[in-house]
C-alpha distance (Angstrom), angle and dihedral (degrees) to the residues before:
residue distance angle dihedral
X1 . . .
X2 3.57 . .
X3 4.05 121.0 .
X4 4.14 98.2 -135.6
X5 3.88 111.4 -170.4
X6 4.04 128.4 168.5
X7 3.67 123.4 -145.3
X8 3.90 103.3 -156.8
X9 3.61 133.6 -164.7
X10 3.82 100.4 19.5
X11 3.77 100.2 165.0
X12 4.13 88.7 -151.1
X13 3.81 106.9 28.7
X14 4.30 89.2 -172.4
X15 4.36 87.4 49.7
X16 3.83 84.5 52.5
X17 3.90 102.6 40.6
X18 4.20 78.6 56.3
X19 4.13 99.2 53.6
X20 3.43 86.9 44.0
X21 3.55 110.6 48.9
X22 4.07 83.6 47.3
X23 3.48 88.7 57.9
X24 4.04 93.9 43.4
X25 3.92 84.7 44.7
X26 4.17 93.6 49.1
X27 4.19 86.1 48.3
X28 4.05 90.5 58.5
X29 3.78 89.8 -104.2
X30 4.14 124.1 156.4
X31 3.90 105.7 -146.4
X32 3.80 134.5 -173.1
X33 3.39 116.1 -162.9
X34 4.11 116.0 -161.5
X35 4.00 125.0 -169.6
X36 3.79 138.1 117.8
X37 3.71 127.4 -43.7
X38 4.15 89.5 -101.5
X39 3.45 97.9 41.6
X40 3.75 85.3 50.6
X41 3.55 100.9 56.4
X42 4.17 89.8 43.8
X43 3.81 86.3 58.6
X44 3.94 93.3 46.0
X45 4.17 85.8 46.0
X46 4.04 98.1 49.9
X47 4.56 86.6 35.6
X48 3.46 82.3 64.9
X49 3.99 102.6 42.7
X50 4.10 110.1 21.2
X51 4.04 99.3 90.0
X52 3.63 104.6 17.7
X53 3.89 88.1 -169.0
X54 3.75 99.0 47.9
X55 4.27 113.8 47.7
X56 3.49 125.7 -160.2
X57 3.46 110.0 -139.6
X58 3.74 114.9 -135.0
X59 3.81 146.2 121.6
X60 3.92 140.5 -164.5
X61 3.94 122.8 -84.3
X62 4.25 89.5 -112.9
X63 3.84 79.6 59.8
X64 3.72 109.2 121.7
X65 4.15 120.7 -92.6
X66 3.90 90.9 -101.4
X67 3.66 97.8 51.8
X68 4.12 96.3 46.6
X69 3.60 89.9 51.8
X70 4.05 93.6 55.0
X71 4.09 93.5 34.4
X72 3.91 103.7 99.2
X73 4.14 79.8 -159.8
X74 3.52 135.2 46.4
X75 3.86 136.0 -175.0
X76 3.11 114.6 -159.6
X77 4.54 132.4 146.6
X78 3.35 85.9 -140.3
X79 3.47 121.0 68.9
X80 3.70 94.3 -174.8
X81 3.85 93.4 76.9
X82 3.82 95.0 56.9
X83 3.88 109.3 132.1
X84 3.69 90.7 -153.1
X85 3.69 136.0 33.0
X86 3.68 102.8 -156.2
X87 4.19 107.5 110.2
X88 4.13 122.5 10.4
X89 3.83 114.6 -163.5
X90 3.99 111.1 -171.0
X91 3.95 117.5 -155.3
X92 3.53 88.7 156.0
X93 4.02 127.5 100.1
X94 4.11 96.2 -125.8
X95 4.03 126.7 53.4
X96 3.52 111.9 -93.5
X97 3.47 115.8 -99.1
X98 3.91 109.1 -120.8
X99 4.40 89.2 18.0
X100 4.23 84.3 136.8
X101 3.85 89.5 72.0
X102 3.84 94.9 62.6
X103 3.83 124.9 81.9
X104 3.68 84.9 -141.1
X105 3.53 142.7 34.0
X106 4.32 132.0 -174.7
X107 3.51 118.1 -163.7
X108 4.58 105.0 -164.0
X109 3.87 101.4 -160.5
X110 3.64 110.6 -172.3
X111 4.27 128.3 -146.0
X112 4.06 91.9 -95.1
X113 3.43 121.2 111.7
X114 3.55 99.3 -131.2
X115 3.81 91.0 52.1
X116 3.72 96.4 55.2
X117 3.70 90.2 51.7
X118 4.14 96.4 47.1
X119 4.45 74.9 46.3
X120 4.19 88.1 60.4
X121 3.08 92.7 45.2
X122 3.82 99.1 51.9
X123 4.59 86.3 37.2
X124 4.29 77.2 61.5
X125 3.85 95.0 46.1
X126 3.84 84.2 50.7
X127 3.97 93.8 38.9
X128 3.40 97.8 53.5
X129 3.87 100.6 47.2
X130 4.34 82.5 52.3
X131 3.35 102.7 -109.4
X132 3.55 118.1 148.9
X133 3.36 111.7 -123.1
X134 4.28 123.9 -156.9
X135 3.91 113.9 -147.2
X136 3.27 124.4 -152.9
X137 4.04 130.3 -174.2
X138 3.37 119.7 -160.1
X139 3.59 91.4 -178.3
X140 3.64 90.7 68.2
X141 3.86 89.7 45.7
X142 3.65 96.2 63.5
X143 4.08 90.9 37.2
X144 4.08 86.4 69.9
């Protein structure tokens, strides 16, 4: 069964998605990351320029065939096309379509209101179909 965990309260969702797909790619992880077309193409932007001495290796899902099977992280708004199903992160407002297939999935939930409550809403989808579900609070992190 999946392993569901939220990371809440990440004042810059994009900033995040970046440290931790470097640390996912570092452990030997293969990650598909699924959101809207915008957020997307801010991810692809700040993968490129956020540590300019430690790339992230990663491509779009209209990449060709070659490329997606050497990218250790793909971004893609269709989840569907994923040529692995190893780690799911979610900065999208719905659940991915298809999230059951991966070992692992990452919800990011921002500070804004409206993102929290599309995040309880996706923690019930989860809930209710019994998987467990990890939480954790990076506002409480940072408060320590």
């Amino acid at each position: 069964m999946t392993e569901v965990a939220f990371h809440f309260n990440t004042p810059d969702k994009v900033a995040y998605a970046c440290r931790l797909l470097r640390k996912a790619v570092s452990s030997g992880a293969k990650v598909v990351v699924t959101a809207g077309a915008n957020d997307l193409q801010m991810l692809d932007i700040a993968l490129w320029t956020f540590a300019p001495l430690e790339f992230v290796p990663h491509c779009r899902a209209f990449a060709n065939a070659a490329v997606l099977a050497a990218s250790p992280v793909m971004l893609t708004d269709a989840v569907s096309a994923a040529p692995h199903q190893q780690v799911l992160v979610n900065l999208g407002e719905q659940v991915p379509d298809g999230f059951e297939r991966f070992e692992r999935l990452i919800e990011i939930v921002g500070t804004q209101d409206d993102d929290r409550l599309q995040a309880r809403s996706r923690w019930k989808h989860y809930a209710d179909r019994g998987y467990a579900i990890t939480r954790h609070d990076l506002a409480a992190r940072s408060s320590n």
